[in-house]
N, C-alpha and C positions, 0 to 999 in steps of 0.2 A: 381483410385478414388481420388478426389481431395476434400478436406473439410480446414474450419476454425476451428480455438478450440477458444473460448472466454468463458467468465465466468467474475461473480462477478462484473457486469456492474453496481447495483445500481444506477437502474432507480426511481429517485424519494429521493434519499439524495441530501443534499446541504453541502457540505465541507467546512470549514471554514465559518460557518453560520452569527457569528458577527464578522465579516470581511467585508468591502465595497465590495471587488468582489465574496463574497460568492454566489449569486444570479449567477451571472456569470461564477463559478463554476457547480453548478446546471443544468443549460444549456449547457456547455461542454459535461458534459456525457452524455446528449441522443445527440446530435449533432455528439460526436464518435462514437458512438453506430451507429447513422447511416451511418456513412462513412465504418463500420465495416460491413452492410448489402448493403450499394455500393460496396465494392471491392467482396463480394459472388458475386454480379452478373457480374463483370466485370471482374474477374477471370473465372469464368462458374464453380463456384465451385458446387459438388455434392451434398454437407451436413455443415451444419453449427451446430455446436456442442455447445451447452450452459452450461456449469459445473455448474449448480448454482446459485442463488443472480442474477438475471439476477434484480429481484426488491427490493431495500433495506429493504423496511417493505411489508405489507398485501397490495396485491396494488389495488387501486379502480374500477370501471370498465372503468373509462376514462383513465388507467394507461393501462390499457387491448387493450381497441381497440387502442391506441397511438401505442404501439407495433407491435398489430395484423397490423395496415397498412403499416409496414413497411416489416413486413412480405410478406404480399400479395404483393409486388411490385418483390420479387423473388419469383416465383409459381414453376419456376423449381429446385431450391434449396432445398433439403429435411433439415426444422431444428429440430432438438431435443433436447430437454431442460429436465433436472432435478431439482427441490427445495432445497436449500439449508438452512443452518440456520436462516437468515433471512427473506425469501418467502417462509417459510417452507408452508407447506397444514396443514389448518386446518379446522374444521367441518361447519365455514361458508364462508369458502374462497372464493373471487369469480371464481379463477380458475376452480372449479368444474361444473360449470357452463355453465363457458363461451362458446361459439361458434368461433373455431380456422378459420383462412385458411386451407384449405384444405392439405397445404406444411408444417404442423407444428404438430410435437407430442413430450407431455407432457406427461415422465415416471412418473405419478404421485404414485404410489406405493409405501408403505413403504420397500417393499424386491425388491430383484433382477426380474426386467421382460426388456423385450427388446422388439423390436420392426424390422421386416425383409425387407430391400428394394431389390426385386428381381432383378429388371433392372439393378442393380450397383453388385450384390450379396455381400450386406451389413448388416449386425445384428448389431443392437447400441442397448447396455447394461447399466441397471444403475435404481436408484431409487431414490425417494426422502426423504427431511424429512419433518416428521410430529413433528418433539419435538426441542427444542431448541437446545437441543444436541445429541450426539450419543457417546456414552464413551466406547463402545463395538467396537474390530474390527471385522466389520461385512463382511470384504473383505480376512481376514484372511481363505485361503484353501477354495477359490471359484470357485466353479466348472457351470464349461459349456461344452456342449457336444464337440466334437472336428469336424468338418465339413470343408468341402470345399467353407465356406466364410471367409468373411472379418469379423472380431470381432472387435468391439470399447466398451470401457468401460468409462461411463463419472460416476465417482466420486468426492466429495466434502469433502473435508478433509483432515487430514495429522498431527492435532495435538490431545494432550491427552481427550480434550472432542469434540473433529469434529471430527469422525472418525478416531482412530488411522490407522496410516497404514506403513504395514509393507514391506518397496521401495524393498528390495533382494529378497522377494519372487513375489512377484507382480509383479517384473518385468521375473520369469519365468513363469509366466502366458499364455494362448495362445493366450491371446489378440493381433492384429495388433496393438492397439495404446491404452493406457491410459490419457485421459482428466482430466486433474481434475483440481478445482477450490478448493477457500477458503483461500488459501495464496496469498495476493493482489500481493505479487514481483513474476514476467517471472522465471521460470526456469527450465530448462530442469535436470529431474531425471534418465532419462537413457536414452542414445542419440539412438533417431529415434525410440522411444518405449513409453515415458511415460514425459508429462511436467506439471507443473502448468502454466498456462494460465497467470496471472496475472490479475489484473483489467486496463482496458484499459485508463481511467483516474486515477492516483493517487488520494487518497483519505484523508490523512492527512499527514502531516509538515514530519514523521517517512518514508513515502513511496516515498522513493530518485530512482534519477535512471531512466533507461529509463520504460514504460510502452506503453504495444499495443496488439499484438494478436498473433496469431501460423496460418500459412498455410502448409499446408502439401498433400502429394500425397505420396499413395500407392499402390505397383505394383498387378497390378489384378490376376497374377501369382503365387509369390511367396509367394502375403498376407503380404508381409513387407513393413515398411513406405522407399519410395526410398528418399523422399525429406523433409526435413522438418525447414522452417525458421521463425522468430522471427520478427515480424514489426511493429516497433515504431510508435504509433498513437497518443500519448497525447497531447493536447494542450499548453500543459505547464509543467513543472517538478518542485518537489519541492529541494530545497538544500541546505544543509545546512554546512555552513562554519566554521573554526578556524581561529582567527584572532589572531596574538600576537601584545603584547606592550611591549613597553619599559616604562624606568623613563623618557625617552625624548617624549617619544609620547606625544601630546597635541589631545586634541578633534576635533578639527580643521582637525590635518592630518587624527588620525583615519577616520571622517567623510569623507574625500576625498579618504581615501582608501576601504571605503565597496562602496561607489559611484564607484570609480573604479570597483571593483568586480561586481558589476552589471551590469553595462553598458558592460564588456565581455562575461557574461552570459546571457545575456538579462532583460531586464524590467518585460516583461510579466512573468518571473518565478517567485516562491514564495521560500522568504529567512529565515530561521533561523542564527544569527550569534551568535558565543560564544567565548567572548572577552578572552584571556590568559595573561599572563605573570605577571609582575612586571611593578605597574604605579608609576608615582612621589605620594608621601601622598598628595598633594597639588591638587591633580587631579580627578574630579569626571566627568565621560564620562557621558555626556547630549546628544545623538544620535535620542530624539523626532521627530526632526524635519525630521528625513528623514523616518523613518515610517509612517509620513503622505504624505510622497513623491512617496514611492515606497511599491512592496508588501511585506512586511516586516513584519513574522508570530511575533517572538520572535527574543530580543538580550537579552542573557544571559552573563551579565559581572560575570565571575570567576577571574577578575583581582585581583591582589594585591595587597596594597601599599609597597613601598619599605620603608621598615624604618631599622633604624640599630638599633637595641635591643641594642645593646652591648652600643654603643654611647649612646643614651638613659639612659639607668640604670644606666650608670657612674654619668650621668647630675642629675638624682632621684634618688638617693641611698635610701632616708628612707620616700620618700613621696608613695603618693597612687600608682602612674605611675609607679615604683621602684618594690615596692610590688608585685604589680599583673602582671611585666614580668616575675619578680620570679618566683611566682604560677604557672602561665601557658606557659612559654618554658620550652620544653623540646628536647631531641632526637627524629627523626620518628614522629613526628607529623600527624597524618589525617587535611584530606582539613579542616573538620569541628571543630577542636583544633586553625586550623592556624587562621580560621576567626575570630574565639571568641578573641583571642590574636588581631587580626590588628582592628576589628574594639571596642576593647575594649579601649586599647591604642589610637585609632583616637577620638574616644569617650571624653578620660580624656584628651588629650592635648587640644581639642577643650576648654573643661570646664575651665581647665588653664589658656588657651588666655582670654576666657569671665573672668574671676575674676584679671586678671592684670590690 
């Protein structure tokens, strides 16, 4: 039996919203989402497995048939999809409603129900939500009868209010395979038994790394996953760098060196950068210009300036500058000691210059 596992496609968010390519974000995720319902047909996969958030909010009924047709275009694909915290089912959702393809079920139930593919001899397990959260583990010593099929279990969850869950026993489970969604990063929790899916598009600046889907194949025999690999779909990655400086760095080089950095990484990715070290005092990194060049989330200067306290206090023994390196150096200082200290000190010599 051959299937995908995807989840947490949030169809219908737009990431980085005020952002110029945020619109274009937007359009990524259904664009992979459908590339994710091209390779089901073009692998001749059996089952296409949804963990969840397949819609970020309540989604409309042009949100529905958008879907549904993508659906209909693999009729021999069985998909099954469960509700997660954000598309959870509620008492006017259009879900309940709606009219599927015929290739598509919806464990909308708040408790465990499954659903039986005989031709494949496949049972896919699993529920949805109806509340925002779920702070109970409801997978905790879950019992299913023991048979001669294939068991899949799609759950969403994994932290203290999405479903706790507990990976050491669950994975003695009799399920062939555990789906689950809700943690947007890939990862496999007990190999060839049980992953997080990931979301196929990264979703914010935090979600580094690669992002795509799970294929996998299980032997009709023994009821265990024979095959199961990980395939990078996203349009784009986000990433996020350290950059250091010196007292020699000038804005100029920095500037040529995150230019470097991107142009090795690509353009079309999206950057956070977090400037480090020791700058000259003379030196304030002015980097604007290239955030309007490239996609460029956050630069976070954690720089320094370098000043020599010691020099300094000698030069101010009983003026204000003098005083307040007194006051506030010390041993072991925290980041947020040292700032108060450099940009206090950059503060009073600046007042200095103005009144000479």
């Amino acid at each position: 039996m051959k299937f995908i596992h995807t989840g947490d496609i949030h169809w219908g968010m737009c990431p980085d919203a005020d952002k110029p390519w945020g619109r274009e974000r937007a359009q990524a995720i259904k664009d992979t989402f459908r590339l994710i319902v091209d390779k089901a047909r073009e692998m001749e996969a059996d089952c296409l497995f949804i963990s969840g958030d397949l819609f970020h909010r309540q989604p409309l009924v042009r949100d529905l048939k958008e879907v549904n047709y993508l659906f209909s275009t693999i009729p021999s694909v069985r998909v099954v999809i469960i509700a997660g915290n954000h598309d959870r089912i509620r008492a006017n959702s259009a879900l309940l409603s709606f009219t599927w393809s015929p290739n598509v079920t919806w464990l909308m139930e708040d408790s465990l129900t499954s659903v039986y593919f005989e031709d494949i001899n496949t049972e896919v397990y699993g529920f949805s939500y109806h509340t925002t959260e779920i702070k109970e583990p409801l997978l905790e010593n879950i019992q299913v009868p023991l048979s001669s099929r294939i068991q899949i279990l799609l759950a969403h969850g994994g932290d203290a209010a999405h479903l706790p869950i507990n990976f050491s026993s669950l994975e003695l489970s009799p399920f062939s395979y555990v789906a689950l969604g809700h943690i947007h990063k890939p990862r496999v929790v007990a190999e060839k038994k049980m992953a997080f899916c990931g979301s196929p598009e990264p979703l914010d600046i935090t979600e580094t790394g690669p992002h795509g889907f799970f294929t996998g194949e299980i032997n009709p025999v023994t009821k265990k996953v024979s095959q199961l690999a990980f395939v990078p779909v996203s349009q784009i990655q986000y990433i996020s760098l350290s950059v250091n400086v010196s007292k020699d760095t000038t804005n100029m080089e920095l500037s040529s060196r995150l230019e470097r950095e991107i142009a090795d990484r690509g353009e079309k990715n999206i950057y956070r950068f977090r400037i480090k070290g020791m700058r000259d005092p003379d030196i304030e990194f002015d980097l604007s210009h290239l955030s309007s060049r490239y996609r460029i989330c956050e630069i976070i200067d954690d720089s320094e300036p370098q000043y020599d306290f010691s020099a300094l206090f000698s030069e101010h023994p009983s003026d204000m500058i003098g005083f307040f390196i007194q006051t506030l150096q010390k041993e072991n200082m925290s980041p947020v000691e040292k700032k108060a200290l450099y940009y206090g000190v950059n503060a009073l010599l600046h007042t200095t210059d103005e009144r000479s």
